[in-house]
N, C-alpha and C positions, 0 to 999 in steps of 0.2 A: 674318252676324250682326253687329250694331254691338253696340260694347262697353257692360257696364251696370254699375253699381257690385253686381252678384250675382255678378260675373265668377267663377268657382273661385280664380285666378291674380291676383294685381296687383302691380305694378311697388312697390319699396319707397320707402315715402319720403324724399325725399332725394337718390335717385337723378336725376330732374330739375333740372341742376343751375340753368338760366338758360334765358330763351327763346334763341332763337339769332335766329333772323327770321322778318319777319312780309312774306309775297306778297300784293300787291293788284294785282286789273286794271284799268289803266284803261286809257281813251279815247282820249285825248288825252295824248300821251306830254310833248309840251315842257310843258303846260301844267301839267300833273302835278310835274315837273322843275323848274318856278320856284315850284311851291307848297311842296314839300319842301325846296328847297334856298334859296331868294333869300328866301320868306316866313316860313317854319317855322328856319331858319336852320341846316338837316341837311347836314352833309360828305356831299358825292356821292364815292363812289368814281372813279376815273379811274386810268388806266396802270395800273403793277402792283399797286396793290389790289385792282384787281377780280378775284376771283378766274377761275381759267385756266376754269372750265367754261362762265363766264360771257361771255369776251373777245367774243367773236365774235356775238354775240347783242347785245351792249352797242355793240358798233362799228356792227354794224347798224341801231342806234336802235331796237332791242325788247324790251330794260330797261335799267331804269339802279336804280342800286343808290346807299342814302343807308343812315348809321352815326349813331346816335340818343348823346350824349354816354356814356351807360351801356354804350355797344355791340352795341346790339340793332338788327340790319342792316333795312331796309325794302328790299322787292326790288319794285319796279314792273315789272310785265310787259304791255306794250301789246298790248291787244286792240281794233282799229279797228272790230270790228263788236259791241261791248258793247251792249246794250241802255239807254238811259238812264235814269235812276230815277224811277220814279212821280211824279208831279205834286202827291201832297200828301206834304210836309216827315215828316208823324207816319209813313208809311208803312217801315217797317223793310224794310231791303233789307242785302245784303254783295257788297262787291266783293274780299273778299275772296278769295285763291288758297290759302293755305293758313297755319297757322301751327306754328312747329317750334321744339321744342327738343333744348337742347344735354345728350347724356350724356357721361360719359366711356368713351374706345374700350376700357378692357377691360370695360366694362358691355354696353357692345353687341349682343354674343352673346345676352348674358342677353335684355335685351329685347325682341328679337326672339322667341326662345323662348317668352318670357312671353303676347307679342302674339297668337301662335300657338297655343300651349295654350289662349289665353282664347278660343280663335275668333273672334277680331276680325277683323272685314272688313277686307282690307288690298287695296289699292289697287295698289299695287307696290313691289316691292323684296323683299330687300334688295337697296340698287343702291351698288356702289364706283364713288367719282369723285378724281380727283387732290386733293379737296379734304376728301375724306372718306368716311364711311358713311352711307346714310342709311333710313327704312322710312316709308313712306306710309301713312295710314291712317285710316277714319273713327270718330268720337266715335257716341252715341248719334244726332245729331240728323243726322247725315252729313257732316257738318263736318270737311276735309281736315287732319289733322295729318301731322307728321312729327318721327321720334323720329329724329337723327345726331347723329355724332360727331368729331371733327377725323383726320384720318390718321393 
């Protein structure tokens, strides 16, 4: 079941404190990398910024990670066989991967619970990472979110 504002269960307001980041796939990985970073003028993550679950995926050249002044991370994840987007401009498409926000870790429990009772289609998780908590999940329309938390 995808979530609907009929839900029994809903997350309190407030709870939500910030987005945390927002995953997009694309294409063309350098080119993506000078759009975000040389054009758009976004601090790429590099060395130990990036975080550790990240390292190894980022060395590989299949993401790279930019921090928006406000601190809202963009996580580019390269996908070489994307499909390219429609040929007329009005055609609405997403390349996006997902987009997640930040709770705080002793709310986390609750949320998940919440997610749960609501019978919301969850996607996967809950998953621990040396960088935190996190739960996957889709909105009404199927749209990947994700509810984590810092360590």
């Amino acid at each position: 079941m995808l979530a609907t504002p009929r839900s029994a269960h809903a997350l309190a307001p407030g709870l939500l404190r910030r987005v945390h980041h927002i995953a997009f796939n694309v294409s063309e990985m350098q080119a993506s990398r000078h759009f975000y970073g040389a054009f758009l003028g976004l601090h790429e993550l590099t060395g130990d910024e990036v975080p550790s679950t990240l390292k190894a995926l980022v060395a590989e050249g299949k993401v790279a990670n930019f921090v928006t002044p406000d601190g809202t991370v963009i996580d580019l994840f390269w996908e070489p066989a994307l499909a390219p987007p429609s040929a007329d401009p009005q055609q609405q498409f997403t390349r996006a991967s997902h987009l997640a926000f930040d709770v705080a870790p002793e709310a986390f429990d609750q949320v998940v619970d919440t997610l749960q009772q609501s019978q919301v289609l969850i996607e996967h998780g809950p998953v621990t990472r040396p960088t935190g908590r996190g739960i996957y999940f889709y909105d009404p329309d199927g749209f990947l979110l994700e509810i984590r938390c810092n360590p």
